[in-house]
C-alpha positions as CSV (number, residue, x, y, z in Angstrom):
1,X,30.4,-33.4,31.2
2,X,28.8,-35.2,34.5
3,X,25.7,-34.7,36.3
4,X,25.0,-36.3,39.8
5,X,22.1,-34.1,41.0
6,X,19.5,-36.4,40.0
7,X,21.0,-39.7,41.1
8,X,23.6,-41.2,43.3
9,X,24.6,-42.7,39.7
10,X,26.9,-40.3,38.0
11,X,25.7,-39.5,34.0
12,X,27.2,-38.5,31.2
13,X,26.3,-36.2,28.2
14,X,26.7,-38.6,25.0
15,X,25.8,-37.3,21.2
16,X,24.7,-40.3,18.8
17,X,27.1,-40.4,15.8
18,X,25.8,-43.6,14.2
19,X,23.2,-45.7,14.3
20,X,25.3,-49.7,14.0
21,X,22.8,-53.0,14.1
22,X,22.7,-53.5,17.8
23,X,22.0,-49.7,18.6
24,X,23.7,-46.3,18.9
25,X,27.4,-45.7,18.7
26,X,27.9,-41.9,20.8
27,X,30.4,-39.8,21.7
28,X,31.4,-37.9,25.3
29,X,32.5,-34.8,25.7
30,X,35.8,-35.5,25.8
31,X,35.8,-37.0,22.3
32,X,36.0,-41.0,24.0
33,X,33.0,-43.4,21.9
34,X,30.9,-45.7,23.5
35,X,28.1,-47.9,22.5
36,X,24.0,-47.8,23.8
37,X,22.2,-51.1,22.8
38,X,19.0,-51.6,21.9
39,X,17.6,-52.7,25.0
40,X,19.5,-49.6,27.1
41,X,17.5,-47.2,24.7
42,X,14.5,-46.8,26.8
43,X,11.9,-49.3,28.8
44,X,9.2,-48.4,26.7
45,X,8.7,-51.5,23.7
46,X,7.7,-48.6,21.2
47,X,10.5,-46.5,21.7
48,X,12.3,-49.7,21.4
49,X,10.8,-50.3,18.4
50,X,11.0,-46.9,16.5
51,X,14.6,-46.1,18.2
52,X,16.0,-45.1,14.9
53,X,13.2,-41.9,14.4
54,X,13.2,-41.5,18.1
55,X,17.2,-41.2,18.3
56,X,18.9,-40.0,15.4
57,X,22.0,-38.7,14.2
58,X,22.9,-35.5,16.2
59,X,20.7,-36.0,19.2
60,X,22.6,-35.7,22.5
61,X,21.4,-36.2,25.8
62,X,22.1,-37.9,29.1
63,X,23.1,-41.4,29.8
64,X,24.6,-43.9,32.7
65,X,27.8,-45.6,31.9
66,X,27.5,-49.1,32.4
67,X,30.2,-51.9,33.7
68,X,32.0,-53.4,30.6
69,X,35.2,-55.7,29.8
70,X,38.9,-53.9,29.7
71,X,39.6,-53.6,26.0
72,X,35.8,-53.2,24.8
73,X,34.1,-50.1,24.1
74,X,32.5,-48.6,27.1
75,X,29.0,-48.8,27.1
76,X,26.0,-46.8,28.2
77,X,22.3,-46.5,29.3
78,X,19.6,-43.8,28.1
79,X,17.0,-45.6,29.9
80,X,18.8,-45.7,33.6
81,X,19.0,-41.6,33.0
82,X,15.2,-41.0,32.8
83,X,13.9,-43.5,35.0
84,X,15.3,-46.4,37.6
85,X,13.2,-49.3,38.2
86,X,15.3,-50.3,41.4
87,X,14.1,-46.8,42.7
88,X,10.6,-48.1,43.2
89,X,12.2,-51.6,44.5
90,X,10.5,-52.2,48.2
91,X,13.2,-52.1,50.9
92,X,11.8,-55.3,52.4
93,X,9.9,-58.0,50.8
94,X,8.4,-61.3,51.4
95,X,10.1,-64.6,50.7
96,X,7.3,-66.2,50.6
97,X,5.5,-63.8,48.1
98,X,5.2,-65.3,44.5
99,X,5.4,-63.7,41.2
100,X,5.0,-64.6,37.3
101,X,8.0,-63.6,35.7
102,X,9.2,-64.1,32.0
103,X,12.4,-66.1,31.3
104,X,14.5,-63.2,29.3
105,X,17.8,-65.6,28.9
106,X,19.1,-69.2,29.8
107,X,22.8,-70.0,30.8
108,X,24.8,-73.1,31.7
109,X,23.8,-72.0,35.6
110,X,20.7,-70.8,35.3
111,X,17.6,-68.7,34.1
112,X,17.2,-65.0,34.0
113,X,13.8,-63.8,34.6
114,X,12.1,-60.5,34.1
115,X,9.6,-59.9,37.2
116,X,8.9,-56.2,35.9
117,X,10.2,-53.8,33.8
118,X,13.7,-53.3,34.2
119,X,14.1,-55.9,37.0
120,X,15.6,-59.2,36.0
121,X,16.6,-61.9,38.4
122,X,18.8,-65.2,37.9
123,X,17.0,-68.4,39.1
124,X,20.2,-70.1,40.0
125,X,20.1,-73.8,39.3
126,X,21.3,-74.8,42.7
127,X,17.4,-73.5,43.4
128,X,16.3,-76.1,40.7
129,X,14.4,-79.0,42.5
130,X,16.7,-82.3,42.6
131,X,14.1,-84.4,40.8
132,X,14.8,-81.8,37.3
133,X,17.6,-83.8,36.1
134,X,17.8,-81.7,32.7
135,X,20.2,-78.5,32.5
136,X,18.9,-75.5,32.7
137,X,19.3,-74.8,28.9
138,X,17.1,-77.7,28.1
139,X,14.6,-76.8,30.7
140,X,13.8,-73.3,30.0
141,X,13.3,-71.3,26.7
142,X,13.0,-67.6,26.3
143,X,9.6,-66.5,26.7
144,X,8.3,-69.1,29.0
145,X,6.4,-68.1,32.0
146,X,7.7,-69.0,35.1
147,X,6.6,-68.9,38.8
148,X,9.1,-67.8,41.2
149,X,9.9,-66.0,45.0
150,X,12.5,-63.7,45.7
151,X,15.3,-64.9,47.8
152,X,17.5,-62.2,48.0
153,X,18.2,-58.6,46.8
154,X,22.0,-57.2,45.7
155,X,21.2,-53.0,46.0
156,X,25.1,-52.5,45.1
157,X,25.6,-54.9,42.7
158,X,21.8,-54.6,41.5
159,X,21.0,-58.7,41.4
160,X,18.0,-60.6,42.3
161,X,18.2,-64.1,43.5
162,X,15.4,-66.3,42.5
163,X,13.8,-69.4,44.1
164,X,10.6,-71.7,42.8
165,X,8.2,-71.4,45.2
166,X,6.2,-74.5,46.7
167,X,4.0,-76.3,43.7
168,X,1.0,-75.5,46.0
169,X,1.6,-71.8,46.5
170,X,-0.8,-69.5,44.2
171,X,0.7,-66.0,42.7
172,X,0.1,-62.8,44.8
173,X,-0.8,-59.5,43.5
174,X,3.1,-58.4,43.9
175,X,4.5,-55.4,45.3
176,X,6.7,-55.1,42.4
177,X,6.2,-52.4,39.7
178,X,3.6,-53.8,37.0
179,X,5.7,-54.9,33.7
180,X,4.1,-52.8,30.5
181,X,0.4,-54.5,29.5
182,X,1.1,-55.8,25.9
183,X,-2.4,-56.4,24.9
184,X,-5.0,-58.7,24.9
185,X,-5.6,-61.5,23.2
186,X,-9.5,-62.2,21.9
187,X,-10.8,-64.0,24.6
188,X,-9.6,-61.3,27.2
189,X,-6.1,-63.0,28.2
190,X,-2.9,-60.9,28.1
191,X,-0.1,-61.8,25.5
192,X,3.2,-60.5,24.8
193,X,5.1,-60.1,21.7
194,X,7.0,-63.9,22.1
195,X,3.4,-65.5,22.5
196,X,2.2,-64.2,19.4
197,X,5.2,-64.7,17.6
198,X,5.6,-68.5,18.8
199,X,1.6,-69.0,18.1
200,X,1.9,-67.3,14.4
201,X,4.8,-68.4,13.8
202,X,7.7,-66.2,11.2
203,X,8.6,-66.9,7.6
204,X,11.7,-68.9,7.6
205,X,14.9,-67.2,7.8
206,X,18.6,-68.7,7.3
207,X,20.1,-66.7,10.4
208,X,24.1,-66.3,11.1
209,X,24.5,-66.0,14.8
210,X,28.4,-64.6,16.2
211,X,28.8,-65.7,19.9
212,X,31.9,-66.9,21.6
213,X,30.6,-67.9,24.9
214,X,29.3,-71.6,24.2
215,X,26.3,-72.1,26.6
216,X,24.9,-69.0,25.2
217,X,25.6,-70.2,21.3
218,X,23.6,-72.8,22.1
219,X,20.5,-71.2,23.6
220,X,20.1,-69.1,21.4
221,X,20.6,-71.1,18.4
222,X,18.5,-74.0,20.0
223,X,15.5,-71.5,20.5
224,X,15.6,-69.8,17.0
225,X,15.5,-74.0,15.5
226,X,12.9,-74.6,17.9
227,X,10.5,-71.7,16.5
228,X,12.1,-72.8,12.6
229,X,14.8,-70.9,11.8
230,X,18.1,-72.2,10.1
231,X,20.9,-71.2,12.4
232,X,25.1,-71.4,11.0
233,X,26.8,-70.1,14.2
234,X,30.8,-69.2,14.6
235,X,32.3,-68.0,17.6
236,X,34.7,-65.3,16.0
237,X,33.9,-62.0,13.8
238,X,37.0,-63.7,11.3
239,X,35.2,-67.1,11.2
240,X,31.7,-64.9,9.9
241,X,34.0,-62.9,7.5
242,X,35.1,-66.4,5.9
243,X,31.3,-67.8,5.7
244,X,29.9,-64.5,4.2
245,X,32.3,-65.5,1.5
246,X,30.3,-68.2,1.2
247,X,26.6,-67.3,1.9
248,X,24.5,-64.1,2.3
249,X,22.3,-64.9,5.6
250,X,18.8,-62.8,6.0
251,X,20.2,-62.2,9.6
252,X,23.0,-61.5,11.7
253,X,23.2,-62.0,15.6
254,X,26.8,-60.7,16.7
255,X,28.0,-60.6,19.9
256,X,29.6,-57.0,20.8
257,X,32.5,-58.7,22.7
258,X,33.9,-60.9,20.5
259,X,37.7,-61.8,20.8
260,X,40.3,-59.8,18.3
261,X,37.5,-57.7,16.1
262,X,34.8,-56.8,18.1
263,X,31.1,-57.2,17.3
264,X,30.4,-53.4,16.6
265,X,33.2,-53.4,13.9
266,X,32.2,-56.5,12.4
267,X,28.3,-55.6,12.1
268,X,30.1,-52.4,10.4
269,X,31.6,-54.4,7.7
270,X,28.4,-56.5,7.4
271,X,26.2,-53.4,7.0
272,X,28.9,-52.3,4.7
């Protein structure tokens, strides 16, 4: 079953039949599964947090489908069915306007930043000043704070190009929509869930992290040493199988799209 009165993006009816480590697995109409993660659940952090009582077993409702890779499960939004940030997107903008923005993920060619919620854009290391000589994953970590402009906005393919803005150049107020307050700290500064975690710290956990895609191994695994974790990361669900032989880690980051068995089957056997 399809709806397009509300949006110009078509949605789906999905019904959750599982809850799996990285979200909900759900099934269409037609009997065809698919997969909502975490972050797709909604944009609110507490529903984020509490998705399990919020969504279980049984529940059906709408969702958007989402791109994914030939030969992977097809994947799906619940949070692109009740509300669109890119809705409430200006039509113009000003280059020269400056936001603060929250780096959500580092690659080999860049940093992704969230300017509000729901709205991510790449700062593209080609807009990196020539005087930063180190890579992009050894310049930013997730959770920094980062100053940027908007150079350009994809509509159709929903991307947002980033540029630094001149050293001199203060932040505006933004015409973007506000990202979520996450509190205050006690001297009347706001905070969000990574400050507080990087200024209290966590109790140490031996983590096994499942990601084929090098550069982003080594982000993540550099960031979870940095903040004291101990990290043994594979790139394949076979190569975790043979180390859980070997070792029960407190944690498991798998990657959905792994090559041969995929990340939802092997958090199955892990949960298992």
């Amino acid at each position: 079953m399809t709806d397009t009165a509300s949006s110009a993006r078509p949605r789906v009816r999905v019904t959750i039949t599982k809850h799996i480590a990285i979200g909900l697995l759900v099934e269409l109409p037609d009997g065809q599964n698919g997969i909502v993660r975490v972050r797709e659940i909604s944009w609110n952090d507490n529903k984020r947090l509490n998705w399990r009582k919020l969504r279980p077993v049984g529940w059906a409702g709408w969702a958007i489908p989402l791109n994914h890779r030939e030969g992977q499960h097809p994947e799906f939004s619940l949070r692109l069915a009740e509300d669109d940030p890119w809705d409430d997107l200006p039509e113009k903008f000003d280059k020269n306007e400056v936001f603060e923005g929250i780096v959500t993920g580092v690659v080999g060619y860049g940093a992704f930043i969230e300017l509000a919620s729901g709205l991510t854009g790449l700062l593209h290391q080609s807009q990196l000043p020539i005087w930063l000589k180190n890579p992009p994953l050894e310049s930013f970590w997730p959770g920094d704070r980062v100053r940027v402009c908007i150079q350009a906005i994809d509509r159709q393919r929903r991307r947002i190009s980033l540029a630094l803005p001149p050293i001199s150049q203060p932040p505006g107020q933004g015409s973007l929509p506000p990202r979520p307050s996450k509190g205050l700290s006690a001297n009347g500064e706001g905070f969000t869930e990574m400050d507080e975690f990087l200024k209290t710290g966590a109790p140490k956990k031996h983590i096994l992290l499942v990601e084929d895609e090098p550069e982003q191994a080594l982000a993540v695994s550099n960031w979870l040493r940095r903040v004291g974790q101990v990290v043994d990361c594979v790139s394949s669900a076979e190569e975790a199988i043979d180390l859980l032989e070997k070792f029960q880690p407190d944690l498991a980051l798998v990657d959905i799209g792994l090559p041969k068995m995929n990340g939802a089957k092997l958090a199955g056997i892990i949960l298992d």
